[in-house]
C-alpha angles and dihedrals in degrees: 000000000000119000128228117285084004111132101223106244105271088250085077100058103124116210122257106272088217121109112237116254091258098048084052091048093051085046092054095042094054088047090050098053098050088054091051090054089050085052096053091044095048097043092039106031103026093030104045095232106114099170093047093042084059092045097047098031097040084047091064096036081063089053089054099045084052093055093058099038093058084049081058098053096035120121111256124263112266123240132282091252094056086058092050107277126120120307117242108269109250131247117267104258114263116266120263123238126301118257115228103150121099116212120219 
């Protein structure tokens, strides 16, 4: 248990829970498309009208496509540490010269 006023030790950060905007927009669009080809079932199959079934629900399949095309193409999440986590350690500095010469 942590007490009172104690930071928990960086190895216990958890990462944030949130999706990253690509991985909602691919969601979205996947969720998009399925309900454009719902659309174009119900409208064209149960309804009778073929030619608009195909407008109004292939209309939406493009949204969706959309939708996933653009969480192909978004930046990358940034790191933790950008969202407040720990910073990656650094590197240990380089080593000097070596020191070959012998002083009198």
């Amino acid at each position: 248990m942590i007490e009172r006023g104690l930071v928990p030790p960086p190895e216990f950060d958890v990462p944030d829970p949130t999706f990253a905007p690509a991985q909602r927009s691919r969601s979205f669009g996947i969720v998009v498309v399925g309900l454009g080809f719902a659309l174009m079932f119900l409208i064209g199959i149960a309804g009778g009208a073929t030619d608009s079934g195909v407008g109004i629900g292939g209309a939406v399949v493009i949204l969706g496509i959309a939708f996933i095309v653009r969480s192909i193409f978004a930046p990358p999440p940034p790191p933790a540490w950008h969202r407040g986590g720990v910073p990656p350690p650094q590197p240990p500095p380089p080593p000097g010269p070596p020191s070959d010469t012998i002083r009198p």
